[in-house]
OpenMM code with the backbone's topology and positions (N, CA, C; nanometers):
from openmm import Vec3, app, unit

residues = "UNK UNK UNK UNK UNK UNK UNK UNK UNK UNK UNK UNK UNK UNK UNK UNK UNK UNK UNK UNK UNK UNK UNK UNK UNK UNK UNK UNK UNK UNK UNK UNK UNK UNK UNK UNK UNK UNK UNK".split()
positions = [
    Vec3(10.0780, 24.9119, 9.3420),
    Vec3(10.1950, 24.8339, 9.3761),
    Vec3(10.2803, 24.8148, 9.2511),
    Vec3(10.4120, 24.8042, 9.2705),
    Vec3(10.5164, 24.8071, 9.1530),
    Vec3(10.5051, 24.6531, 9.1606),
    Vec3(10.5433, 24.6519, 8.9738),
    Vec3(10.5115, 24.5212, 8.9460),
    Vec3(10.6953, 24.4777, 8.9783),
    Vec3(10.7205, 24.3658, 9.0561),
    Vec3(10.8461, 24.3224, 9.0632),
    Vec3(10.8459, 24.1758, 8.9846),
    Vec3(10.9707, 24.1759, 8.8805),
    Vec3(11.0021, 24.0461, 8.8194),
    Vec3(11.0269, 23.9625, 8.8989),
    Vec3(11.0794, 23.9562, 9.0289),
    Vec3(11.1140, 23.8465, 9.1030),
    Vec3(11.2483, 23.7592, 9.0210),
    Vec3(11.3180, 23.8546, 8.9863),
    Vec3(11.4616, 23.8241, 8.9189),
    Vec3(11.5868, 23.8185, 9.0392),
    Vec3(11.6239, 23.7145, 9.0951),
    Vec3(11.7719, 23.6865, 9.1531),
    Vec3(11.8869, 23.6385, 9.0974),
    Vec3(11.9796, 23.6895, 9.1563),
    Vec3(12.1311, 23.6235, 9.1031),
    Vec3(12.2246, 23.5150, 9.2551),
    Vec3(12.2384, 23.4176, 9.2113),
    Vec3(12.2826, 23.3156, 9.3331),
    Vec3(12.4201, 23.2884, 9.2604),
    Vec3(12.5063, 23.2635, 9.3960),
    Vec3(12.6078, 23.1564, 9.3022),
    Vec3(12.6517, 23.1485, 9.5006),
    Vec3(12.6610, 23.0057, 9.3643),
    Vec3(12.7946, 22.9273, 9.5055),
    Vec3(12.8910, 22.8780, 9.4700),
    Vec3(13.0046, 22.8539, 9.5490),
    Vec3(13.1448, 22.8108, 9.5230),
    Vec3(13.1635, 22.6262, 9.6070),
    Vec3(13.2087, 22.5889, 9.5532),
    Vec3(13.2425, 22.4348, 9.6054),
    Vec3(13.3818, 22.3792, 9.5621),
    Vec3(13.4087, 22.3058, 9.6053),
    Vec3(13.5297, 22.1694, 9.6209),
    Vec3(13.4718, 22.0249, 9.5571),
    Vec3(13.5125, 22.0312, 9.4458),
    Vec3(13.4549, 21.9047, 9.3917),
    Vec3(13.3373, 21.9272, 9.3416),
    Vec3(13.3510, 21.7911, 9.2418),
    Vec3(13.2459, 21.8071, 9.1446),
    Vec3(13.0853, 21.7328, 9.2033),
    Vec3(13.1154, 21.6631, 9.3100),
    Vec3(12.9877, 21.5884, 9.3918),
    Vec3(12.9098, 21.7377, 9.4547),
    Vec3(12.9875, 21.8532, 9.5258),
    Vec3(12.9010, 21.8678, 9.6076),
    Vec3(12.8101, 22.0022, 9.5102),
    Vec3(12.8875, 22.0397, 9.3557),
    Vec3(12.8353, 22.1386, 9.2995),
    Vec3(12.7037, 22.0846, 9.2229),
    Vec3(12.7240, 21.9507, 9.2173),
    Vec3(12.6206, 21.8948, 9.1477),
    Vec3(12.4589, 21.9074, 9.2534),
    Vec3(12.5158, 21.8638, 9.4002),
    Vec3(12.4462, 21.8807, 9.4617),
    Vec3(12.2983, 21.9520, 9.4798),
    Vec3(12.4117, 22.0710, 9.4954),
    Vec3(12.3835, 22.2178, 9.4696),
    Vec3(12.3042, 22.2924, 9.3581),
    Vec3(12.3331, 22.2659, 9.2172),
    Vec3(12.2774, 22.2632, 9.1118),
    Vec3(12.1107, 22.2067, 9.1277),
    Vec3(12.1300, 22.0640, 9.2022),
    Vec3(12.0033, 21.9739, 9.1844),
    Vec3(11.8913, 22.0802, 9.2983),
    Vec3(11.9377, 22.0729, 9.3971),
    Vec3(11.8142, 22.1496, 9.5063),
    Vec3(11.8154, 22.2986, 9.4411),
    Vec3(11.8867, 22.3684, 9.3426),
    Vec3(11.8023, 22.4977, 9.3131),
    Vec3(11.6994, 22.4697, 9.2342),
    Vec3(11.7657, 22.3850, 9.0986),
    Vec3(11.6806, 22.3185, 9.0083),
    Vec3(11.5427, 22.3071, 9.0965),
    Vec3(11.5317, 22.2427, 9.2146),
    Vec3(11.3872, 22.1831, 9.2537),
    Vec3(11.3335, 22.3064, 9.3272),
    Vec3(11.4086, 22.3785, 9.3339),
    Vec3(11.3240, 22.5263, 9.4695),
    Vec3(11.2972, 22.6376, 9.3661),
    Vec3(11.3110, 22.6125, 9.2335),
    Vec3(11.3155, 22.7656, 9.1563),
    Vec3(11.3549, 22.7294, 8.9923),
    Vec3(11.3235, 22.8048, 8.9208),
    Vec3(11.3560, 22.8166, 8.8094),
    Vec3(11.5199, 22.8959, 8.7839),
    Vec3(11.5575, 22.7667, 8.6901),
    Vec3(11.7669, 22.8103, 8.7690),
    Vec3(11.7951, 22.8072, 8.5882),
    Vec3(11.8485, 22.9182, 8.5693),
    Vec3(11.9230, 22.9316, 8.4428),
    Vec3(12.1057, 22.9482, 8.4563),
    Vec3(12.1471, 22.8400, 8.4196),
    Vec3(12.3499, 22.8629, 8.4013),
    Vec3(12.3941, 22.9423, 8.3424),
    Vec3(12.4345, 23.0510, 8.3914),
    Vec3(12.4848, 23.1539, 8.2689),
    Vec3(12.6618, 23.1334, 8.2781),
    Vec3(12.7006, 23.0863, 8.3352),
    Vec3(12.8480, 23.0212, 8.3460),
    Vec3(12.9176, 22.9567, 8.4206),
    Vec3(13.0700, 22.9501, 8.4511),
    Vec3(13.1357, 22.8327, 8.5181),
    Vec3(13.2321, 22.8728, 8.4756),
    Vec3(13.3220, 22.8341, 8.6031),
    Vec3(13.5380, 22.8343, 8.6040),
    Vec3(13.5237, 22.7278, 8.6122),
] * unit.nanometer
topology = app.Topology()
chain = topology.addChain("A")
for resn in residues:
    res = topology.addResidue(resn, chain)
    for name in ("N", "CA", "C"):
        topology.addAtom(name, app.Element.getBySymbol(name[0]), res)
């Protein structure tokens, strides 16, 4: 069996700064979440 990193790329888009925070918090808790940027 091939060894897989189990490497994903996510992004989401939002309206306001409440609901990105949100968002941020439940990946934080489901996964290991690294920021690699932001508009």
């Amino acid at each position: 069996m091939a060894n897989v990193s189990g490497i994903a790329l996510g992004m989401i888009e939002t309206r306001g700064l409440v609901p990105a925070i949100e968002a941020a918090d439940a990946m934080t808790k489901a996964a290991e979440v690294r920021l690699v940027g932001r508009q």
